[in-house]
N, C-alpha and C positions, 0 to 999 in steps of 0.2 A: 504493500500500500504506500502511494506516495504522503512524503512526511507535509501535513498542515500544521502542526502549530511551531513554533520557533520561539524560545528565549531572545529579546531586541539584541542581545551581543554577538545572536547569531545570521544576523541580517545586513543588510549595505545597500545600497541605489540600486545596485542588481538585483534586488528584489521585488521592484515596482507591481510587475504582475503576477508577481505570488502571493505579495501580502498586502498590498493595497502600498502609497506615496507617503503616508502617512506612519505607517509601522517602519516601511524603508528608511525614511529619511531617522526614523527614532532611533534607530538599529545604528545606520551610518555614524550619527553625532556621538552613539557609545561609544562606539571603535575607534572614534579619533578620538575621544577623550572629554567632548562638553559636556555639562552637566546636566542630565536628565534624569528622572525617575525611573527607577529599576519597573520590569515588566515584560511581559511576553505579548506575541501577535499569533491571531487566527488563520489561517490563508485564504485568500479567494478560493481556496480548492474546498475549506469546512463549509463553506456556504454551501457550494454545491452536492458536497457529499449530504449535508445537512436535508437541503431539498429533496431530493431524490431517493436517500434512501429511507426517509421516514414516509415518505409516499406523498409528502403534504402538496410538492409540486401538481400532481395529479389536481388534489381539491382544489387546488388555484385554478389553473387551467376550465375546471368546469363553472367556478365562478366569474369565468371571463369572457366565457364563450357564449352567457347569455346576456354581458351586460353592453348596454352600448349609448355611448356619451362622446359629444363634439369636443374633444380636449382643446379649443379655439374658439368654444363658445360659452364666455361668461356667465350664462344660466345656468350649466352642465356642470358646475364646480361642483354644487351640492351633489350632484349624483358619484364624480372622482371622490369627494368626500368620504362617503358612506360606502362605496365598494373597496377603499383603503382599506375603512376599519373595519371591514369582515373577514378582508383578508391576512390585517395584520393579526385578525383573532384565533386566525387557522395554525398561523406559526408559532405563535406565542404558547400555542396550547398544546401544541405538538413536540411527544418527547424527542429527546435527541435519539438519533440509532446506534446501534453497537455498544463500544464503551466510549464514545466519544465523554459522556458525561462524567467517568470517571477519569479519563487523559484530564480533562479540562480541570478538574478538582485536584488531582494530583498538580499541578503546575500551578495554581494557587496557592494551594498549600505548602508550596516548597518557595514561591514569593514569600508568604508569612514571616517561614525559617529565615530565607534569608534577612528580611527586617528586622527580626523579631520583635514582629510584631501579628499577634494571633488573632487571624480575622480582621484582619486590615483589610482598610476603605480603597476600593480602587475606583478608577473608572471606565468604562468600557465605551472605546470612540471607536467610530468608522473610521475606514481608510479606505475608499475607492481606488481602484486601476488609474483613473484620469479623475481630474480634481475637477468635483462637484463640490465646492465648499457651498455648507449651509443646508446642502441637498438632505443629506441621511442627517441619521441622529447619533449624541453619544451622551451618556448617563455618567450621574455624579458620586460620590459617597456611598458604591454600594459595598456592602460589606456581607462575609461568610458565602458557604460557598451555594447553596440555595439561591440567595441573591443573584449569584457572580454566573450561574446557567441562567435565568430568566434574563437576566440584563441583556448578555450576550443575543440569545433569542432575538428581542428587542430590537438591538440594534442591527440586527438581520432583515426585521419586521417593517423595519423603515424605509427600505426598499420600496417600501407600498404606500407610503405616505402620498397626498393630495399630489405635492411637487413632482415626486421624483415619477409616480405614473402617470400623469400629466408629459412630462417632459420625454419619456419614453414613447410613447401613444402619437404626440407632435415628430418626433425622427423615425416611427414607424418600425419600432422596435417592439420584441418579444415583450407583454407586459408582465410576466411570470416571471422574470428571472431576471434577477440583476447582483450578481454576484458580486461581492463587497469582502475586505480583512477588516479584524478587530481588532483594536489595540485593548489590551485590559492593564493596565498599571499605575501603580502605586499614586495614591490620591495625595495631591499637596493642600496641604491647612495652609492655605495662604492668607495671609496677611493681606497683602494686595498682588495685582495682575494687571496683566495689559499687553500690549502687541505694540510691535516695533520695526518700521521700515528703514532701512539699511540706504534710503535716500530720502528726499524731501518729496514727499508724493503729490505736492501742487506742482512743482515744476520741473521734476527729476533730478536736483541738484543731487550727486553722487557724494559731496564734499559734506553731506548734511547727513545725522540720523535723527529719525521722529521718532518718539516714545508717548504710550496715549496708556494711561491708567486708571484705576480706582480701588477703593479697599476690597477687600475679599476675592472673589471669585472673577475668573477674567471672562466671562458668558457674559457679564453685565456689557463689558467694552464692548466685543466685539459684537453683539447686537444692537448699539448702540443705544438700550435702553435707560441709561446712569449716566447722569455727569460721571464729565471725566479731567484729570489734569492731564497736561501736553509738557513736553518739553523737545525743544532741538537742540542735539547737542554737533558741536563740529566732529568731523569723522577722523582730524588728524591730530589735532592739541586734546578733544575732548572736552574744553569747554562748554559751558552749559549755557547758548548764545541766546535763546529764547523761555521762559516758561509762563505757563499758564497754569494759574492753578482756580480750581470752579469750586462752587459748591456744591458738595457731595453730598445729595438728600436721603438716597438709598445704595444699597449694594449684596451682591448676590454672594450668599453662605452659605453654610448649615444651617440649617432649623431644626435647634435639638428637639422643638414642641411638636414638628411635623414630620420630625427622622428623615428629610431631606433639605436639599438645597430650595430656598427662596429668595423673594427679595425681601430685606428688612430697613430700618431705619437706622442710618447711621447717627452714633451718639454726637451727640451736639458738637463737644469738644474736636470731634477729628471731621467735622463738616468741611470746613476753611481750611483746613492741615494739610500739606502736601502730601498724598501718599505712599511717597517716596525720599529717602535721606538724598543726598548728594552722592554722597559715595556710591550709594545702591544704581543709580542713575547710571553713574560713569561705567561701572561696572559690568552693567547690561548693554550700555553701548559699546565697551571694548569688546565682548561676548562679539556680540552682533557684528561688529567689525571682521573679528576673526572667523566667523561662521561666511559672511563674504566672499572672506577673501579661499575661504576653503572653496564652497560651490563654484566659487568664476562669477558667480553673476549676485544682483540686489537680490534680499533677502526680506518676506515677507513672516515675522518669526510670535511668535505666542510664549511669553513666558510670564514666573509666580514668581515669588519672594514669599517660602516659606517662614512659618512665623517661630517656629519651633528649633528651627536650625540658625547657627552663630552667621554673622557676616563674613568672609563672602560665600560659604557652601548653603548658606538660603535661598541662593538664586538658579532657578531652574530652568531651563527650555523645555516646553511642551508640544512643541512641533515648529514646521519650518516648510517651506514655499518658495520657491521662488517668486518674487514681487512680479508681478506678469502685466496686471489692468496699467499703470502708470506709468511702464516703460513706453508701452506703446503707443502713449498719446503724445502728439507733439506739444515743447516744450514750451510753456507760458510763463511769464512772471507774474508775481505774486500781486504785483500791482493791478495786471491789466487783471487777473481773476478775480479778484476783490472778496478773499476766502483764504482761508487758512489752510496750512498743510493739513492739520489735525480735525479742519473743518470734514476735509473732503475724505481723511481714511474712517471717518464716521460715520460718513454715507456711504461708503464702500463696504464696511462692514454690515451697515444695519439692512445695505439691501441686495447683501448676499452677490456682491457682482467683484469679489476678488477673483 
């Protein structure tokens, strides 16, 4: 049987379509040495296997053969809606085959070991073949290993979401099958989070890095639901040439009350508060410098500032991209745009068009 799952130290860029861009590039950043959370990947191969040999592929198929909806016509959305979640309800509820359930426990549990830490929180992200950011789903804080097979499920299950069969249905693609890797690794108790482009994304300046933040969890950033603080800092002195710092009303956490992540209200005191030191700053920008100049090309990167851990080993990458959308537009100054760098990776993120 071909091998699907992989420990990330056993992965690299030549992984892209075995374990999705997203597990690769986690794999890669270990073996050169950045700082990432320990964790293993699924492969586009468990999905398939998943599919098919629990049979559930089958019951999709018959759910699709009788349904029929204008994926181009904005009335029809309620109808993609509601044939999503029948079909996400087919997978979700469907066991896994073989011992895949115990592989997958097993490799949990020996993440734990090596933390030690027993029953620790991870989280389980998609990783598409080719980057659908925003497309599929990925789950926060789940913990033990019950949790850590449903999740996965899950983020299988999202395949089926409004979007993603929508956007299959429009390229006249199989709607049944959209094979996806999972990342499952070690959940950061962040402090704060946030993403960071490797140049100025209003007008490509290469000499520039953006950094866009807020407390807690980085889901809030990059959906753009949370103020956020901005800084630019130069890409060669490191200087900290620009900052913005907002008021921070809410921000995305745990919720011990709801035993997941939500949004909540941030306490008064760290409303106005940077939520980032200087040092922290500088440090994620040489990160990001170095990650650069690794790939050859700008750098579109996600990373935490665990809370738990001393400075500088609190500082995490949780994934990484090549910067694609703002290479390719030609080059504007800041004046004639009349918008911020930080303006515009706001809108980039909240409306999914990285």
């Amino acid at each position: 049987m071909q091998k699907w799952i992989y420990w990330f130290e056993e992965l690299s860029k030549d992984f892209y379509d075995v374990v999705g861009k997203k597990c690769a590039n986690l794999g890669e950043l270990r073996r050169a040495g950045f700082p990432t959370p320990p964790g293993f990947a699924l492969s586009v191969g468990a999905y398939e296997m998943f599919m098919k040999e629990s049979g559930v592929i089958e019951e999709i198929r018959k759910v699709f053969a009788s349904f029929e909806a204008d994926p181009n016509d904005p009335a029809d959305l309620p109808k993609w809606d509601k044939v999503g979640e029948e079909v996400r309800g087919l997978v979700e509820s469907t066991k896994m085959p073989g011992n895949m359930e115990e592989i997958i426990a097993r490799y949990y549990n020996e993440l734990c070991d090596k933390t030690g830490m027993p029953d620790m929180s991870v989280s389980t992200r998609s990783a598409g073949p080719s980057s659908h950011p925003g497309q599929y789903e990925s789950y926060l804080h789940v913990k033990g290993r019950d949790d850590v097979l449903q999740n996965v499920k899950k983020v299988w299950s999202s395949t089926f979401n409004q979007r993603s069969i929508v956007a299959r249905a429009r390229k006249n693609l199989p709607l049944e099958f959209d094979p996806i890797g999972v990342a499952v690794m070690k959940m950061v108790d962040a402090k704060s989070a946030g993403v960071m482009f490797t140049l100025n994304p209003i007008n490509g300046d290469v000499s520039k890095i953006v950094l866009e933040a807020n407390w807690g969890l980085g889901e809030g950033v990059v959906s753009g639901s949370t103020g956020v603080d901005e800084w630019m800092v130069d890409k060669v002195t490191f200087d900290i040439v620009k900052i913005k710092c907002q008021t921070k009303l809410t921000q995305f956490e745990f919720d011990p009350n709801i035993g997941k992540p939500a949004y909540v209200g941030v306490p008064l005191e760290k409303q106005n508060a940077p939520c980032l030191e200087r040092q922290e700053v500088i440090r994620i920008s040489e990160i990001g410098k170095e990650m650069e100049k690794y790939f050859g090309a700008a750098q579109d990167i996600e990373w935490a500032v665990d809370k738990d851990l001393p400075f500088p080993q609190n500082i995490l990458i949780l994934q990484t991209r090549p910067e694609t959308t703002v290479s390719k537009r030609e080059a504007k100054s800041v004046t004639e745009s009349g918008t911020s760098g930080l303006d515009y990776a706001t809108r980039l993120f909240s409306s999914g068009k990285k």
